[in-house]
Structure formats: structure tokens, C-alpha cells
C-alpha positions in Angstrom: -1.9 8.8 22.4 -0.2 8.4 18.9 0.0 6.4 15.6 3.2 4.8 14.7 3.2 4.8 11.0 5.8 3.1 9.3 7.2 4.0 5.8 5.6 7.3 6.5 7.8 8.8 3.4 6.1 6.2 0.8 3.1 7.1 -1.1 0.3 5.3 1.1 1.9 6.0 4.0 2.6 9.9 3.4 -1.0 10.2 2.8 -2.6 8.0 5.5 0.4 10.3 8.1 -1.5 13.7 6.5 -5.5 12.1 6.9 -4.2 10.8 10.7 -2.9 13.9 11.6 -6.0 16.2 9.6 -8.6 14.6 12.1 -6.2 15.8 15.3 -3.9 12.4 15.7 0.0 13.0 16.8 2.1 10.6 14.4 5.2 8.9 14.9 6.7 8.7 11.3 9.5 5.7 10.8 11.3 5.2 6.7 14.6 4.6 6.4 14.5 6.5 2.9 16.1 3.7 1.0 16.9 4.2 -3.1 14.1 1.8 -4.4 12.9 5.1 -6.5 13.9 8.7 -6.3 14.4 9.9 -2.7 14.0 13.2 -3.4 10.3 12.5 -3.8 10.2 10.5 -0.2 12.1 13.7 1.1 9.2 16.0 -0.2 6.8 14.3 1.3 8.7 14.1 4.5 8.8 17.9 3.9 5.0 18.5 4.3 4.9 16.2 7.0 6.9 17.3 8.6 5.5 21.0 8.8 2.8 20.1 10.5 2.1 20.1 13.9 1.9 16.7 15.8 4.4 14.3 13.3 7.7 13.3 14.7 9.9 11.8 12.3 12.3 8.8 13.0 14.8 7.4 10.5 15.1 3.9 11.0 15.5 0.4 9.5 12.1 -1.6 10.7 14.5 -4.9 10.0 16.9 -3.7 12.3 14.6 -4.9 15.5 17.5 -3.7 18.3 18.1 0.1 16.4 14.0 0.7 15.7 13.2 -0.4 19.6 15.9 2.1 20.5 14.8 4.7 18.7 10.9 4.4 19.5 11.9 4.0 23.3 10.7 8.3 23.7 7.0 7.3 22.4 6.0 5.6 25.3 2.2 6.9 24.1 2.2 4.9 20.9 -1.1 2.5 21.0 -2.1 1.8 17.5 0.6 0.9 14.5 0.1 1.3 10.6 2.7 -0.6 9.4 3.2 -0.2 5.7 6.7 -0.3 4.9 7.9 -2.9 2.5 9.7 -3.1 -0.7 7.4 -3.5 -3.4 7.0 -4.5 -6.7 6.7 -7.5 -8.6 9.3 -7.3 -11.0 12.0 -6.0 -8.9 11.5 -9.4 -7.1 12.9 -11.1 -9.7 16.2 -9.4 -9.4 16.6 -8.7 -6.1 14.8 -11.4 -3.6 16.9 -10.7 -0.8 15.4 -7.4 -0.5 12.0 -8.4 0.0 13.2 -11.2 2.4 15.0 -8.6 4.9 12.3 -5.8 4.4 9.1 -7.8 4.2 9.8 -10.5 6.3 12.4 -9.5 9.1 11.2 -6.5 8.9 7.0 -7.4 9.5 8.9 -9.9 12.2 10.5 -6.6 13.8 7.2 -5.0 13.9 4.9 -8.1 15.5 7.3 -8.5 18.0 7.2 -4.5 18.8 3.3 -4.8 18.9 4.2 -7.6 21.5 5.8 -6.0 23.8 3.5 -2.9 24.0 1.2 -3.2 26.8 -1.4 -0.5 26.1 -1.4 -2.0 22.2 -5.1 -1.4 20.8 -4.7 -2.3 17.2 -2.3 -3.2 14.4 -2.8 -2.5 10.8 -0.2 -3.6 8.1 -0.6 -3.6 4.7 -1.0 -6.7 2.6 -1.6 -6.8 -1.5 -3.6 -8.4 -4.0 -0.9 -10.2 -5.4 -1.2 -12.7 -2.9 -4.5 -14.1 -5.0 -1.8 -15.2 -7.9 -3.5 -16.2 -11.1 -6.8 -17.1 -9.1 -9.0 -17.4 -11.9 -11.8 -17.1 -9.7 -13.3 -13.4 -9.9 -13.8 -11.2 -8.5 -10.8 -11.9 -5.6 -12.9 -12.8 -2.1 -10.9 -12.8 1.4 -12.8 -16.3 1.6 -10.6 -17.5 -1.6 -7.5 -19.7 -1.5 -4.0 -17.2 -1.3 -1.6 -20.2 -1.0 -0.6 -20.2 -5.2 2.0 -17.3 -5.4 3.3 -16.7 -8.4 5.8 -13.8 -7.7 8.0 -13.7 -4.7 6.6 -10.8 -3.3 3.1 -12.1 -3.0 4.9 -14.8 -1.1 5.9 -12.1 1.3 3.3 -10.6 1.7 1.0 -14.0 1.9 3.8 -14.8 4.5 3.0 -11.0 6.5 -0.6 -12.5 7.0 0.0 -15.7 8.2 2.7 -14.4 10.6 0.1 -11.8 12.4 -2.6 -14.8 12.2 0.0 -16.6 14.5 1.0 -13.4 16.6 -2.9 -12.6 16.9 -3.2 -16.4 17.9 -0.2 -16.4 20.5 -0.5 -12.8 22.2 -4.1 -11.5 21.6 -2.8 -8.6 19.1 -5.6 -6.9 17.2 -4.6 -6.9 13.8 -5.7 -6.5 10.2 -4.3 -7.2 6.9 -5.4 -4.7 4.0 -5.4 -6.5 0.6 -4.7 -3.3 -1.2 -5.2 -3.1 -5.1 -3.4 -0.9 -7.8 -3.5 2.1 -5.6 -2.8 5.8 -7.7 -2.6 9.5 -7.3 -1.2 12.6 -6.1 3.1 12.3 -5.0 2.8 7.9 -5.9 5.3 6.0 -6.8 7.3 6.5 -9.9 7.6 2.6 -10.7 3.5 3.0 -11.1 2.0 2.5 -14.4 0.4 6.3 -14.2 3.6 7.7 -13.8 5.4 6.0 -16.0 2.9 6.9 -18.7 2.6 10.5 -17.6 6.5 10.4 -17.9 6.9 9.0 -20.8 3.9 10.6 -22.9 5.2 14.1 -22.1 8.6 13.2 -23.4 7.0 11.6 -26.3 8.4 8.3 -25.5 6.7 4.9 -26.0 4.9 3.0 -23.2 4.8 -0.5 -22.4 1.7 -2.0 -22.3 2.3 -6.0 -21.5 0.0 -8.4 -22.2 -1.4 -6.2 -25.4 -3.6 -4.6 -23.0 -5.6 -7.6 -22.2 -5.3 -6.8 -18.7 -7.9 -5.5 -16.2 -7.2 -3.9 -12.6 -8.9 -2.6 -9.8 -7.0 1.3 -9.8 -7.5 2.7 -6.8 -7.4 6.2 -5.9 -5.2 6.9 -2.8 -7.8 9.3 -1.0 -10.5 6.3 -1.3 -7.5 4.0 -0.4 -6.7 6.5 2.9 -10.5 6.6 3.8 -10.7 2.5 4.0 -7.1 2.2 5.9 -8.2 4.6 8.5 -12.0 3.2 8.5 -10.1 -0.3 9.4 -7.6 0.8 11.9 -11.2 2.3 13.9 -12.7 -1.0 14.1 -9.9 -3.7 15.5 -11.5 -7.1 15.4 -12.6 -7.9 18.8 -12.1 -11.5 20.3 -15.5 -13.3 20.0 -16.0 -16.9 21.0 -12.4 -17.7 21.0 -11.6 -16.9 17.9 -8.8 -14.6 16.5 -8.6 -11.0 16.3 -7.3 -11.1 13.0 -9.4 -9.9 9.9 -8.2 -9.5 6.0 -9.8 -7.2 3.6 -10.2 -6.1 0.2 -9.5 -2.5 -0.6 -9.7 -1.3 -3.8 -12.2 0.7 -6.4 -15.3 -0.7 -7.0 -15.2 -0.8 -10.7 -12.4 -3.0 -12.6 -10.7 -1.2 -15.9 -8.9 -2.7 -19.0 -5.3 -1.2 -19.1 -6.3 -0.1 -22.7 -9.4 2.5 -21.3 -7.0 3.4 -18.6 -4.9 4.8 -21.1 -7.0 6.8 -23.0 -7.9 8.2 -19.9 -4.4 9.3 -19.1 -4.3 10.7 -23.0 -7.4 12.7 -22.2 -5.6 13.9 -19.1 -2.1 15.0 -20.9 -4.0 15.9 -23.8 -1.4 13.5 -26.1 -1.6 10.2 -27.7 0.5 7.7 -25.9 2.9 6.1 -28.5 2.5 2.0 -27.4 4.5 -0.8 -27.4 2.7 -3.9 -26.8 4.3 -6.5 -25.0 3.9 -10.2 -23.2 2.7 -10.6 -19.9 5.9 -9.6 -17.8 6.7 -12.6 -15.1 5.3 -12.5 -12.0 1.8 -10.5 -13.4 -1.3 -11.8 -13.7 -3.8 -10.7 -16.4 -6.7 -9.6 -13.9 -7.2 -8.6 -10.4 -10.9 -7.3 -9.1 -11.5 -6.7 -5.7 -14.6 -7.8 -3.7 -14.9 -5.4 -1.1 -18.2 -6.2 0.9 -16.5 -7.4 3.9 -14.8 -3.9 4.0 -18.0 -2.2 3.3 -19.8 -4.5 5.6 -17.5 -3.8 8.7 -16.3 -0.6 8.4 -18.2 0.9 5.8 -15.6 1.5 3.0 -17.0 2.8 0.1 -14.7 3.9 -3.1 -15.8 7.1 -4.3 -13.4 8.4 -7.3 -14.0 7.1 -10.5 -10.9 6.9 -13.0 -11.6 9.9 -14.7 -11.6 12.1 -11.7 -8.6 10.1 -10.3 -6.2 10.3 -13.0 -7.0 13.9 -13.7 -6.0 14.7 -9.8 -2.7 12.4 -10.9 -1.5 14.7 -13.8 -2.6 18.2 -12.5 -0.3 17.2 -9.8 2.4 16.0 -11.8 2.8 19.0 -14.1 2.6 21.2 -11.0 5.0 19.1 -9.1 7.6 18.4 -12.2 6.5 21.8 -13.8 5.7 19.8 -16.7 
């Protein structure tokens, strides 16, 4: 048996492929490797998966339903999916809202109908975001809150993921869960990240934009906590149980919410350099807070964040200077 793993050359899905494959899984890698950021990073990542035993990489489109069916037709052993392809990003919504239609929404439609049509089937995972709380002022976010007050386009999409698998769940009995994750950092992330942009543009001795003055508090995650929940969840698929659904949404994200402005003294700490600030608005599509409640995820499947910010953004910039030789 095998995982099918989808953007397996992202950040999340790079390290949830190693963690699968580290406890004796065989993964089934798909990314298409598009140019949202620097493929040379995906293509390292791809790198190390690829030289280990088990992963078998296949370049495809997920929105491209007829080419991905095609080229998944050898992995006849495929019974549990971790789909976390997408294109992210708030901001980059605002510019280019195609994108997000054809990835996030063809392209989670691609993969529900997949699940469909695989017999042996035992759970699907996808990943979901906080940004589909909008500017709930309600905190911390709850899986029991309301989610129908967007106010980006890709928080619509990914609202949109959820309700589709609700439906799928509903119509074909398909295990799934949606993972709510929040502000997730670390080791080989994404350069359009606020740690890496920081990193990037302290050690150049550039300025840093820090929007809303600072006055804003997240949830950061550390990707190896982040791993630990997504692989927790995809070993305990929602059962059916009185007729209801097997379809479950969580909460993953640290326990502790930080102010931008402490996270950034931590990253000075970490490059051992001042960061030279320019404070800006709220950028469209943000919201000021996001804090996670994550009982239900502790409750089910015991996820428990255990990297502080410290630790985490210290693992972040030991591997960027080795990585960048910076």
C-alpha cells in the first residue's frame, strides 16, 4: 500500500513525503513544479526525495483530471491521499484569481473525483487554511465558528475545498479531513513567507515590511509540529457513526499566538542583525489576528505543538545560511 501525496515538491508536502516515508510508507509524489516561487528550491526538495527508497515521483497537473488519471493508472496500490497542492497566498489572489480557480478548485474537483473512483480508498486528507475564518473577531478561531465571511479569494477557495469534500463525503462515503493549517515555518519553506523574506532581506541589509505597524498576531507554526498533526490525522479517518458524515475539520497550528513585532526580534536574535522596518497598512486580503484552537485535534488524534518560536526560527536560519551559504 502507498500514499499519494500531491504537491510533494512544496514545503508541507516535501516534509509530510520525508516523515511518510521515515516510518516505512512507499509515496507516490505528484507537483507539476509551476513558477509561483523559485523552482530550483521545489527541485531540491524533489532531490532528497527522491533519493530515498520507496518515493516515486510523477509530474502532473492535478487540474488536468484526464492527464493525472493517466499517469497514476501504474499505482494500482494507492489507498490513502494527502492532497496539498494549491496555489497559495493571499495577495497573489488579488492579481491573479484565475490561478486559484483552476488550481484550487478544478484541481481539488480532480482529486475528489480520483478518491471516487478508488475502490480500496481508506482516507483523504487535503489541506485547508485559516484564512477561511476571515476577520472573525471571535478568538481564538473554533472549527465550530462560522467560515462563510471570506475576505480574500483564496479563503474562498479553500472554504469552497471543504464544502466540496462535505458533499463528496455525503454522496460516496469518502473519509476525508480538512486541516485548517496556520502560518506554518521552517527548514526549505516558501520564499513568499514572512521568515524568509526577513531572513533575506536582513542579511542584505534591506528593509522589511511589517504591515499593520506590527499590530498583528499569528499562530507560527513549525513545520515538524505541522508534519506530526497531518500524519496524526490521516491515522484516524472519521468513521461513519449514526449516519452522519465522515468528514472532520481541524485546527493545526502552535499553541501559543505571537505579535509580528516579538517574532521579529526573534529572527534578529537568530541572524544576529537588527532588521531595518518599514511599517506599513494592513495589506488587502489580511486580517490583523489568527489563533488557533486546537482541542478537537488534540482531542482526536492527539496533536500536540511542541516547538516554541525560539527553537523554530533558529532551525529556520541555521538552514538558510547553510542552504544559501549565507
Amino acid at each position: 500500500m502507498s500514499v499519494l501525496v500531491t504537491g510533494a515538491a512544496g514545503f508541507i508536502g516535501y516534509h509530510v513525503s520525508e516523515a511518510l516515508m521515515a516510518r516505512g510508507e512507499a509515496v507516490v509524489g505528484v507537483d507539476s513544479l509551476n513558477a509561483y516561487y523559485d523552482v530550483t528550491l521545489k527541485e531540491a526538495r524533489l532531490a532528497r526525495l527522491r533519493e530515498r527508497a520507496g518515493f516515486h515521483f510523477v509530474r502532473a497537473d492535478i487540474a488536468d483530471h484526464e492527464g493525472l488519471t493517466r499517469a497514476l493508472e501504474p499505482f494500482a496500490d494507492i489507498d490513502r491521499v494527502v492532497h496539498l497542492a494549491a496555489q497559495a497566498g493571499v495577495r497573489y489572489s488579488l492579481e491573479h484569481p484565475f490561478a486559484y480557480a483552476q488550481a484550487n478548485l478544478v484541481g481539488h474537483l480532480s482529486m475528489l473525483e480520483f478518491c471516487r473512483h478508488r475502490d480500496r480508498l481508506e482516507h483523504f486528507v487535503y489541506a485547508s487554511s485559516s484564512s477561511v475564518y476571515g476577520a472573525n473577531a471571535k478568538l481564538p478561531f473554533s472549527v465550530e465558528d462560522r467560515t462563510d465571511d471570506p475576505v480574500s479569494l483564496y479563503a474562498a477557495t479553500k472554504k469552497s475545498c471543504e464544502l466540496m469534500s462535505r458533499s463528496y463525503s455525503h454522496l460516496y462515503g469518502i473519509p476525508a479531513t480538512g486541516l485548517r493549517y496556520f502560518t506554518v515555518y521552517g527548514p526549505w519553506g516558501r520564499p513568499d513567507m514572512a521568515a524568509f523574506l526577513f531572513v533575506r532581506a536582513m542579511l542584505a541589509d534591506e528593509e522589511i515590511r511589517v504591515f499593520n505597524h506590527g499590530r498583528m498576531k499569528r499562530n507560527f507554526s513549525f513545520i515538524g509540529d505541522i508534519v506530526a498533526g497531518t500524519l496524526g490525522a490521516l491515522d484516524h479517518p472519521p468513521a461513519v457513526e449514526d449516519g452522519c458524515v465522515p468528514h472532520r475539520v481541524y485546527n493545526l497550528g502552535n499553541d501559543e499566538a505571537v505579535e509580528l513585532l516579538r517574532f521579529i526580534e526573534v529572527l534578529e536574535d537568530c541572524v544576529g542583525r537588527k532588521a531595518r522596518r518599514r511599517l506599513e497598512p494592513l495589506q488587502p486580503g489580511d486580517v490583523p489576528d489568527t489563533v488557533a484552537d486546537i482541542s478537537a485535534a488534540t482531542r482526536d488524534f492527539g496533536y500536540q505543538p511542541r516547538t516554541g518560536i525560539e527553537d523554530g526560527l533558529r532551525a529556520f536560519v541555521d538552514w538558510y545560511r547553510g542552504y544559501y551559504d549565507a
